[in-house]
C-alpha positions as a Markdown table, in Angstrom:
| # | Residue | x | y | z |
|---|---|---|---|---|
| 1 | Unk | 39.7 | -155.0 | -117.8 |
| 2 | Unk | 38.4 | -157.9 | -120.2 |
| 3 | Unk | 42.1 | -158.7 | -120.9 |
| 4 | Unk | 43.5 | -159.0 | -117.8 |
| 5 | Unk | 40.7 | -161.6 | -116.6 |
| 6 | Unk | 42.4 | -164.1 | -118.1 |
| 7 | Unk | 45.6 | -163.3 | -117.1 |
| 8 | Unk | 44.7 | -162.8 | -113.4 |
| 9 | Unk | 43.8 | -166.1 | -113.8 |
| 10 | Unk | 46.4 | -167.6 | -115.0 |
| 11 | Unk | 48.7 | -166.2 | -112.5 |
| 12 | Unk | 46.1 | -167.1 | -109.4 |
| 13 | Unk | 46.5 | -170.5 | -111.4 |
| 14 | Unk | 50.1 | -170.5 | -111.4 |
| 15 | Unk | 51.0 | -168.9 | -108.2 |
| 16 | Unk | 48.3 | -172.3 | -106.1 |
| 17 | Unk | 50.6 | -175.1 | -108.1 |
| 18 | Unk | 53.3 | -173.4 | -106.8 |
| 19 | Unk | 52.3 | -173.1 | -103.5 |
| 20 | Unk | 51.4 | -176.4 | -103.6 |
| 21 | Unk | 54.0 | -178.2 | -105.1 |
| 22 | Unk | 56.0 | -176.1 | -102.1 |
| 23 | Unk | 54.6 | -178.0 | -99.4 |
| 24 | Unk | 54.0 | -181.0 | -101.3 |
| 25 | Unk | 58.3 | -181.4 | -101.2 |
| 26 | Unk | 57.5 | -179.8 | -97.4 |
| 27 | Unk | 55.6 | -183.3 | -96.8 |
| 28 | Unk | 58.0 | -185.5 | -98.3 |
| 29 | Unk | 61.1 | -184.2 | -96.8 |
| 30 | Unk | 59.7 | -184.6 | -93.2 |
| 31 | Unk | 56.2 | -186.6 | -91.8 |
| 32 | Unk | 56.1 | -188.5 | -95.7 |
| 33 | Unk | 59.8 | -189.2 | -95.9 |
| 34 | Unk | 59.2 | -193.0 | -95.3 |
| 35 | Unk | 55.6 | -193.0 | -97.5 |
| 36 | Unk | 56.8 | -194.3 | -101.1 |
| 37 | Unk | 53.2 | -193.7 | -102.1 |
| 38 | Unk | 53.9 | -189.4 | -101.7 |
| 39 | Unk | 57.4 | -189.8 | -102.9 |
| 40 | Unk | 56.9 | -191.0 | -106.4 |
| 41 | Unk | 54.6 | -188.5 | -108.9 |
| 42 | Unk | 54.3 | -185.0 | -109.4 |
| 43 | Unk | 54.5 | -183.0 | -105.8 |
| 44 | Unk | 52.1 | -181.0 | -106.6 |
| 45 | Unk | 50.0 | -184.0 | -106.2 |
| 46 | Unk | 51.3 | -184.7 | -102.5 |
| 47 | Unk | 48.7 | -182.5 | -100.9 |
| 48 | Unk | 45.5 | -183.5 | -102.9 |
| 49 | Unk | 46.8 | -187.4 | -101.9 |
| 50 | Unk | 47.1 | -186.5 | -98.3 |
| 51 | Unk | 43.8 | -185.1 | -97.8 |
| 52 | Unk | 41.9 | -187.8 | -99.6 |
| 53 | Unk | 43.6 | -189.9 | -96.8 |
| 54 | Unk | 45.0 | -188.7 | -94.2 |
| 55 | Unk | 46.4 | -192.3 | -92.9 |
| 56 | Unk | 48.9 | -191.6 | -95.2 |
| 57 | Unk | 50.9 | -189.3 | -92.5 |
| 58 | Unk | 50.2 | -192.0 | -89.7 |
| 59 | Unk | 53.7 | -193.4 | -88.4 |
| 60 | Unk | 52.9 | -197.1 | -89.2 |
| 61 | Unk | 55.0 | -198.2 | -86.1 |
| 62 | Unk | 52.7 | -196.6 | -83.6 |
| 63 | Unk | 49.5 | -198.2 | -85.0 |
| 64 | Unk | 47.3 | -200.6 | -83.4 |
| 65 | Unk | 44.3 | -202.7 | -84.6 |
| 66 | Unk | 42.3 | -202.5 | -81.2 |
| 67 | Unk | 42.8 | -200.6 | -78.3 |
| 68 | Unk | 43.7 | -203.3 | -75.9 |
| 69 | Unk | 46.7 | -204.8 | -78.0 |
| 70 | Unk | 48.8 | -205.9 | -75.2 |
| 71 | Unk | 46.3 | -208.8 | -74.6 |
| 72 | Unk | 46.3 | -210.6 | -78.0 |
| 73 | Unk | 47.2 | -213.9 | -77.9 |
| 74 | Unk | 50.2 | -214.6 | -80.0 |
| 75 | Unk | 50.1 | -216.2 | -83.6 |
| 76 | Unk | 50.4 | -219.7 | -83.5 |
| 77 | Unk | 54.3 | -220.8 | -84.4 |
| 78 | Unk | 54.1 | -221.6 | -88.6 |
| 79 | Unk | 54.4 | -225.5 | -88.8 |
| 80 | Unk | 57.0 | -226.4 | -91.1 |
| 81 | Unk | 56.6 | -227.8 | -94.6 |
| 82 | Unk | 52.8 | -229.0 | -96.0 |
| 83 | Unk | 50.2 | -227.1 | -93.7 |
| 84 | Unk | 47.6 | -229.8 | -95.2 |
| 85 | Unk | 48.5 | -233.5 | -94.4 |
| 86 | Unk | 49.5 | -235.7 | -97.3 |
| 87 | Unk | 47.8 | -239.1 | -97.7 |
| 88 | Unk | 50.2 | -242.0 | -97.2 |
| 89 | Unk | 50.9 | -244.5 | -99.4 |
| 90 | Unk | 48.5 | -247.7 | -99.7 |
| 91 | Unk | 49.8 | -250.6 | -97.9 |
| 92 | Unk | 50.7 | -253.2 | -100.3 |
| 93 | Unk | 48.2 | -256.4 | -100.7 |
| 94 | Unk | 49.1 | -259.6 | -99.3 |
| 95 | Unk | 49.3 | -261.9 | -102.8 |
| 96 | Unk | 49.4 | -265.1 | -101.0 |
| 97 | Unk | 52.2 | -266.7 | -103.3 |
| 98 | Unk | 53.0 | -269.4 | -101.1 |
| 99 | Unk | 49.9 | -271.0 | -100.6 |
| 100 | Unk | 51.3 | -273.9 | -98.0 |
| 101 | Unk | 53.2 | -271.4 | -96.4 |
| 102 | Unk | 51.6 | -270.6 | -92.9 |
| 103 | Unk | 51.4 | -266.4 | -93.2 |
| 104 | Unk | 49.8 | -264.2 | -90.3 |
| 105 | Unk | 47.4 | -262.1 | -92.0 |
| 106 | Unk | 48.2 | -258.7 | -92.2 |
| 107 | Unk | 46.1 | -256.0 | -90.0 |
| 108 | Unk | 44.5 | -253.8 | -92.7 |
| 109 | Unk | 46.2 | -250.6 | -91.6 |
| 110 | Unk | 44.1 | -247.5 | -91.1 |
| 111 | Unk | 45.1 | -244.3 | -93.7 |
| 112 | Unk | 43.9 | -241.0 | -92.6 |
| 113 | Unk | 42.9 | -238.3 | -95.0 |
| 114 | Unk | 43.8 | -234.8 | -95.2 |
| 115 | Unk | 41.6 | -233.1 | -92.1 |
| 116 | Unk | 41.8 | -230.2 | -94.7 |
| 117 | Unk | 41.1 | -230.1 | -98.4 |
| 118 | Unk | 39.8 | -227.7 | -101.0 |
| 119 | Unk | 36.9 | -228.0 | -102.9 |
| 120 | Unk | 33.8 | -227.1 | -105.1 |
| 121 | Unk | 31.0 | -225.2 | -102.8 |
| 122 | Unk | 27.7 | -224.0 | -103.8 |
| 123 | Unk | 26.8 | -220.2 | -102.7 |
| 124 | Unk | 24.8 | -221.2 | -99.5 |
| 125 | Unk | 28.7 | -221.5 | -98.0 |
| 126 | Unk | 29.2 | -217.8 | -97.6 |
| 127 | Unk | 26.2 | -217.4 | -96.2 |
| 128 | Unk | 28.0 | -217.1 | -92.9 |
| 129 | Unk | 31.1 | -215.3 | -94.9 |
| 130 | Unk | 32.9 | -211.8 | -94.4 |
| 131 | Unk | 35.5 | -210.3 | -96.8 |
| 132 | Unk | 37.7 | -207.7 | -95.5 |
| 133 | Unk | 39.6 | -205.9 | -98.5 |
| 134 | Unk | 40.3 | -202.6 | -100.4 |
| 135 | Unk | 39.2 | -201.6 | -103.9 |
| 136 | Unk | 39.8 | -204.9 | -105.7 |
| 137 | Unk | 37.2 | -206.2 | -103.2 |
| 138 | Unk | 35.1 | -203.8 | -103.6 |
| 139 | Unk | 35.3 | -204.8 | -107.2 |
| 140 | Unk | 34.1 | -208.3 | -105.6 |
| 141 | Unk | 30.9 | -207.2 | -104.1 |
| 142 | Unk | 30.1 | -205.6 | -107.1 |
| 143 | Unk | 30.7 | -208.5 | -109.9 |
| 144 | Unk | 31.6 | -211.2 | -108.4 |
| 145 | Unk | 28.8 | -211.2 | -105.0 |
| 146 | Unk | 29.1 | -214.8 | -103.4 |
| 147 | Unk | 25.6 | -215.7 | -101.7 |
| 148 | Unk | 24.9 | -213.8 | -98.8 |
| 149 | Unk | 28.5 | -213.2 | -97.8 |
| 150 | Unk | 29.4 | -209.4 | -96.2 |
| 151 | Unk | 31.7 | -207.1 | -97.7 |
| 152 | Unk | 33.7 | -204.6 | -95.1 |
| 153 | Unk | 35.4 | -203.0 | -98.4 |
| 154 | Unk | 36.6 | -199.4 | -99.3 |
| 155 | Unk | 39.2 | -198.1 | -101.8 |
| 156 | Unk | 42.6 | -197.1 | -99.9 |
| 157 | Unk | 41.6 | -199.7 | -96.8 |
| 158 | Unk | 44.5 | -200.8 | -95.1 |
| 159 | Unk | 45.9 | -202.5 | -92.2 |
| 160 | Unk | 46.8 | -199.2 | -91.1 |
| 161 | Unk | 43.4 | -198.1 | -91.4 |
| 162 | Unk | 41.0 | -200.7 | -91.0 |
| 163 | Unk | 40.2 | -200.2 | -87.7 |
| 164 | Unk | 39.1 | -196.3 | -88.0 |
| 165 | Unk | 36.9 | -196.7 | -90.9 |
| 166 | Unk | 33.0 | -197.1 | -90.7 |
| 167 | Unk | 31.7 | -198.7 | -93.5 |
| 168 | Unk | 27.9 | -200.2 | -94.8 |
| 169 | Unk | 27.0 | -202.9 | -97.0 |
| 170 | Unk | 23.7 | -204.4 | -97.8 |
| 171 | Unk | 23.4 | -206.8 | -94.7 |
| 172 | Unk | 24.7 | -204.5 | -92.2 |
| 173 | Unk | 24.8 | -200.4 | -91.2 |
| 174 | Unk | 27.5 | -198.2 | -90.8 |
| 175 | Unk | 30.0 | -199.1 | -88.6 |
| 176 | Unk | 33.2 | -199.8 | -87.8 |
| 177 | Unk | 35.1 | -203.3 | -88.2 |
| 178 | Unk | 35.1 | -204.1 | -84.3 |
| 179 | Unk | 31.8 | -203.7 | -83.8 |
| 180 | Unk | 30.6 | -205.7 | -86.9 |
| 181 | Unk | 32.9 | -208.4 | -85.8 |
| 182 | Unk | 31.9 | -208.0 | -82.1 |
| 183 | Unk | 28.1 | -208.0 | -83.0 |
| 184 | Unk | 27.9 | -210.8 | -85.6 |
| 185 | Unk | 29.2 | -214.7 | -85.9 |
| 186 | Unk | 31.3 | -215.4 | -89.0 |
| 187 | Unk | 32.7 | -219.4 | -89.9 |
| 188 | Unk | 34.9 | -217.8 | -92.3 |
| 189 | Unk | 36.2 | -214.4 | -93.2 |
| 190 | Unk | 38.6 | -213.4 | -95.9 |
| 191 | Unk | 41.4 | -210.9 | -95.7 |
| 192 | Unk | 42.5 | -209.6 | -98.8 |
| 193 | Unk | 44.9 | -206.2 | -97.8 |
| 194 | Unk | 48.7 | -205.3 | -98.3 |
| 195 | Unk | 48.9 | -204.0 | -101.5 |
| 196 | Unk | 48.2 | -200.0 | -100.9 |
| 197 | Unk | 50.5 | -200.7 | -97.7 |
| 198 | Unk | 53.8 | -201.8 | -100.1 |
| 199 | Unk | 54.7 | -198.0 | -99.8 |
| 200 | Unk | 55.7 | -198.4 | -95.9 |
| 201 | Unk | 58.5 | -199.9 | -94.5 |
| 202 | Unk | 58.3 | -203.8 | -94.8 |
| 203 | Unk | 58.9 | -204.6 | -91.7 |
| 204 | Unk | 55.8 | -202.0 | -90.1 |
| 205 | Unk | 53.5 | -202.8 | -93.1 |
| 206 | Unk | 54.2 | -207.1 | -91.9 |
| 207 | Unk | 54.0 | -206.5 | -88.1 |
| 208 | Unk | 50.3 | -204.7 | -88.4 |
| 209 | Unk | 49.5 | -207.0 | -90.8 |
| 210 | Unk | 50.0 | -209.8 | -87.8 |
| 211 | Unk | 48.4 | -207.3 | -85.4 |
| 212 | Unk | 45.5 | -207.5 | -87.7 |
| 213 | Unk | 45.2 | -211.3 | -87.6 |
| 214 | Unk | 45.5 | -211.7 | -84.2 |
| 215 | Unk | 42.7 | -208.9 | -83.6 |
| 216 | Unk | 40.4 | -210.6 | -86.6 |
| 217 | Unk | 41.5 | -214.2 | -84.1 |
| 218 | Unk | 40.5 | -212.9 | -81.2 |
| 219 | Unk | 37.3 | -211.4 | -81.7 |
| 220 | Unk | 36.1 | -214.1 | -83.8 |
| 221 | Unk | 37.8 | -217.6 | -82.6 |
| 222 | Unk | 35.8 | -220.0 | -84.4 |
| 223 | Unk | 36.3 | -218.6 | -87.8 |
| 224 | Unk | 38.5 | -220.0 | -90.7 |
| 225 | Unk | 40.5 | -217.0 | -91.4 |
| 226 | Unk | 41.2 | -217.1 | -95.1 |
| 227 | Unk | 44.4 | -215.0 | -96.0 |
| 228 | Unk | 44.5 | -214.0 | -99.3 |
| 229 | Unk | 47.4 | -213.3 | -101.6 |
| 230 | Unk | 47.5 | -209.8 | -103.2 |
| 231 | Unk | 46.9 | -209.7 | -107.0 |
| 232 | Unk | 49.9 | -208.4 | -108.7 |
| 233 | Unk | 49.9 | -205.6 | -111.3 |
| 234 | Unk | 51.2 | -205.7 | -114.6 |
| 235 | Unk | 54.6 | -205.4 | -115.9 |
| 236 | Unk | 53.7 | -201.7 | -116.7 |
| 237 | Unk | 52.1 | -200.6 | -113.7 |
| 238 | Unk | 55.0 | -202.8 | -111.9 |
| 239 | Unk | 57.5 | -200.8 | -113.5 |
| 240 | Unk | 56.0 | -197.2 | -113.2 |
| 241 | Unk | 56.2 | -197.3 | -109.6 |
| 242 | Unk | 59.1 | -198.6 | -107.7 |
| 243 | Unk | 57.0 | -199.6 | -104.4 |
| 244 | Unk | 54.8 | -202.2 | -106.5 |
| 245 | Unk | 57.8 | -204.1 | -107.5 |
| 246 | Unk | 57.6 | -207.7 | -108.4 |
| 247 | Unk | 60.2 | -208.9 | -105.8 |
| 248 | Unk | 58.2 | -206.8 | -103.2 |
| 249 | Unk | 55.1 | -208.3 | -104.2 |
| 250 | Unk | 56.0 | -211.6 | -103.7 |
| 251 | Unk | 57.3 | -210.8 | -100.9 |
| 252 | Unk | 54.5 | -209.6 | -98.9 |
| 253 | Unk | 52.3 | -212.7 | -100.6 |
| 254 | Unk | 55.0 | -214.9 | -98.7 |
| 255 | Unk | 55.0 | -213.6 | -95.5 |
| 256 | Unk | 51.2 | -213.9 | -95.5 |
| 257 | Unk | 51.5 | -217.4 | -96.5 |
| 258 | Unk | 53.1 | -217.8 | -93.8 |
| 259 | Unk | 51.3 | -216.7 | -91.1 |
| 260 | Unk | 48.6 | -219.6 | -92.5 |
| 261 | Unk | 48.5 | -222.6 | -89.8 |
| 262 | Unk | 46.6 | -224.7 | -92.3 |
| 263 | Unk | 44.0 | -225.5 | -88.8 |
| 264 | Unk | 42.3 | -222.5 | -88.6 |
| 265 | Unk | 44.0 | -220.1 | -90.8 |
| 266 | Unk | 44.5 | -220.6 | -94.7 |
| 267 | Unk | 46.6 | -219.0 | -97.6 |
| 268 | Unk | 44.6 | -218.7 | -101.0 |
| 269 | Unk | 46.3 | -217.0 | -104.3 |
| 270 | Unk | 44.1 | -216.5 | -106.9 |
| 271 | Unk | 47.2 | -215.1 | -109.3 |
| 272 | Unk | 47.6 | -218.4 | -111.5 |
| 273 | Unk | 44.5 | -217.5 | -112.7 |
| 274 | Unk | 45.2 | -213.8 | -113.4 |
| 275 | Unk | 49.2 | -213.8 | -114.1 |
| 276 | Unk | 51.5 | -214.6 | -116.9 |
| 277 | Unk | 54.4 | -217.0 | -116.7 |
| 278 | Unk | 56.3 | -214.6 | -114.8 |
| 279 | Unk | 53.8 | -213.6 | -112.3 |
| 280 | Unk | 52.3 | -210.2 | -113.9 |
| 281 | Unk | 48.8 | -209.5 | -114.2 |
| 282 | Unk | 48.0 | -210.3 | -117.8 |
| 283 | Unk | 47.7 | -206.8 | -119.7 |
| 284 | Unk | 44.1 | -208.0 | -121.3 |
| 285 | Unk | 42.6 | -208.8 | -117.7 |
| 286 | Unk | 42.4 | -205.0 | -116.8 |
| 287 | Unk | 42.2 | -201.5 | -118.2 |
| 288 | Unk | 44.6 | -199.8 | -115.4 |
| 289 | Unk | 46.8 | -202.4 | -114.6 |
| 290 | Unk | 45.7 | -202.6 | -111.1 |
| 291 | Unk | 41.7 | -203.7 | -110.9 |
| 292 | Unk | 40.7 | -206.1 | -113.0 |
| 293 | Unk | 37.8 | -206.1 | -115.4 |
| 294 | Unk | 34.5 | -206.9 | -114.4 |
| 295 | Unk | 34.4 | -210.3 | -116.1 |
| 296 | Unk | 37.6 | -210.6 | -114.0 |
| 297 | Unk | 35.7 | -210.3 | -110.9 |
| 298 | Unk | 33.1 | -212.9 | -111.6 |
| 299 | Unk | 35.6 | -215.4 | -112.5 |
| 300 | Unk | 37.6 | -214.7 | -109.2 |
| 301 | Unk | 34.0 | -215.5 | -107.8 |
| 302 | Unk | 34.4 | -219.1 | -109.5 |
| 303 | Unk | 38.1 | -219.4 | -108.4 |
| 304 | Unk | 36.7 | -219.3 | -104.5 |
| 305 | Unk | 33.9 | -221.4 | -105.0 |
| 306 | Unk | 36.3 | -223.7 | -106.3 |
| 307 | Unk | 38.4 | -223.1 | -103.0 |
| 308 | Unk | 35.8 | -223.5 | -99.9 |
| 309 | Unk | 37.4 | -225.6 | -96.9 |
| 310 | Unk | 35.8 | -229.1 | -96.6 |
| 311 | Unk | 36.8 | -230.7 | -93.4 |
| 312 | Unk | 37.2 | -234.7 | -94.0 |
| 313 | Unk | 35.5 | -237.2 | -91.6 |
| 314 | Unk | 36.7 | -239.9 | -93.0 |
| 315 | Unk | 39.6 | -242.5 | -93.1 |
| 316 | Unk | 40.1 | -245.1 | -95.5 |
| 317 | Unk | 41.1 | -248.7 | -94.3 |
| 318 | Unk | 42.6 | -251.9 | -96.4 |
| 319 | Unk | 41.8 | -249.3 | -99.2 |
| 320 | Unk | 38.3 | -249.2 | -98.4 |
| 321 | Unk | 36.5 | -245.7 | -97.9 |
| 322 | Unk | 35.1 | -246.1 | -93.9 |
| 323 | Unk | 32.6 | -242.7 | -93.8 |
| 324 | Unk | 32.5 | -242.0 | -90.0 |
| 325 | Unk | 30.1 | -238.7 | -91.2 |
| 326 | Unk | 30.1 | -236.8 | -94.4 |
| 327 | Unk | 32.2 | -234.4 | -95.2 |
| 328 | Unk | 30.9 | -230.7 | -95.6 |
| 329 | Unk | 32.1 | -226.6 | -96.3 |
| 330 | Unk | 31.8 | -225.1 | -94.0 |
């Protein structure tokens, strides 16, 4: 009897990879057909990856951010080229050559400045900030905290399910994204999503993605909405699975780029400071090719407070600054 333990085993063993490998193929043949994240890997694998999240089966089409979708506004039309003002050109100063010539003095001409800019902030300016993200800001909160700023972060968050989950962090109880943003008063919240979404069609993935932003607009109008570009992967990573392609990558990171108004909704992209030449995360900024390390994360932290809105009240006239009041982050 001693000898066949084993081999009982084994064929107990054999007989569940089977079974689920079967309907593993079951799921991506017909409610995963369109899911690139169950079609790639072992099939076996299909089932394990469905019930750690079960969003995965969701038909991305039929999905909505809020209940009462029909009455969110519409995004604002993108405005075409520079979404911050650029400064013009100095007017050129009178040299008075012609000293017995009679000249009519010039009116110094007023020269705005960009209502917009970018800028170093100290920690106090996310006191009133939420990031809304998956695992990489997660990562964030952990190594890379910014003042008193929320995190409404889980691995596997999307814009598929962002709007189900209930999540904690240490300034607010469970609960669910609505209700934080219904319950609280953010000047600036951060959306950094997309990437574990590649794997559905385009087109549904960009279209929620909108839904999202228009939901986030809605029930909090005064904040800046930050939209944030998704950090790429490495060449490897890229490579190894077809949905995290480079061209699909940047992509996405353009679409959300443009649905930035540069008013009240901004693009950042933090990969300049984590890509190569060609756009791939740099192989000795992460061990998976995905996250990055956690020195990663605190230098990300720098990146944004190098990148906090500062709203210019001033104009500069005859090439003189004229403060009307100072300029300040939000």
């Amino acid at each position: 009897m001693r000898t066949r333990h084993p081999l009982t085993l084994l064929a107990v063993l054999l007989v569940s990879s089977a079974l689920m490998a079967a309907i593993g193929v079951a799921i991506r043949c017909t409610v995963g057909k369109e899911v690139q994240q169950l079609q790639s890997g072992p099939a076996v694998a299909v089932p394990l990856m469905v019930l750690a999240d079960p969003t995965l089966l969701r038909v991305p089409e039929t999905m909505a951010p809020v209940e009462d979708t029909e009455t969110l506004s519409k995004p604002q039309e993108t405005p075409s080229g520079s979404r911050i003002p650029s400064i013009n050109p100095a007017p050129e100063a009178d040299t008075g050559a012609d000293a017995g010539t009679d000249q009519t003095e010039e009116q110094p001409v007023e020269q705005e400045q960009p209502a917009v800019t970018f800028g170093t902030v100290e920690d106090s300016y996310f006191a009133d900030a939420l990031f809304i993200g998956d695992s990489r800001t997660v990562g964030l909160s952990q190594y890379g905290r910014l003042g008193q700023a929320d995190y409404f972060a889980d691995v596997g968050l999307t814009v598929f399910n962002l709007w189900d989950k209930a999540l904690s962090d240490t300034n607010f109880e469970r609960q669910t994204l609505e209700t934080l943003l219904s319950g609280r008063t953010y000047g600036k919240i951060y959306l950094m999503l997309g990437i574990n979404e590649l794997g559905y069609p385009m087109d549904s993935l960009l279209s929620q993605y909108q839904s999202t932003v228009s939901a986030i607009r809605k029930l909090q109008p005064q904040a800046d909405l930050l939209l944030c570009a998704n950090l790429h992967v490495t060449r490897t990573a890229s490579a190894g699975t077809s949905w995290l392609s480079m061209e699909n990558l940047c992509r996405l990171d353009a679409e959300i780029e443009a649905m930035a108004d540069g008013e009240h909704s901004f693009y950042l992209d933090v990969n300049p400071v984590f890509c190569d030449a060609e756009g791939y995360l740099k192989d000795d900024m992460t061990g998976d090719g995905v996250h990055p390390y956690a020195a990663g994360y605190t230098l990300w932290a720098d990146w944004l407070r190098e990148h906090g809105i500062i709203r210019n009240e001033e104009t500069t006239v005859g090439g003189n600054q004229v403060v009307h009041s100072p300029g300040a982050g939000l």
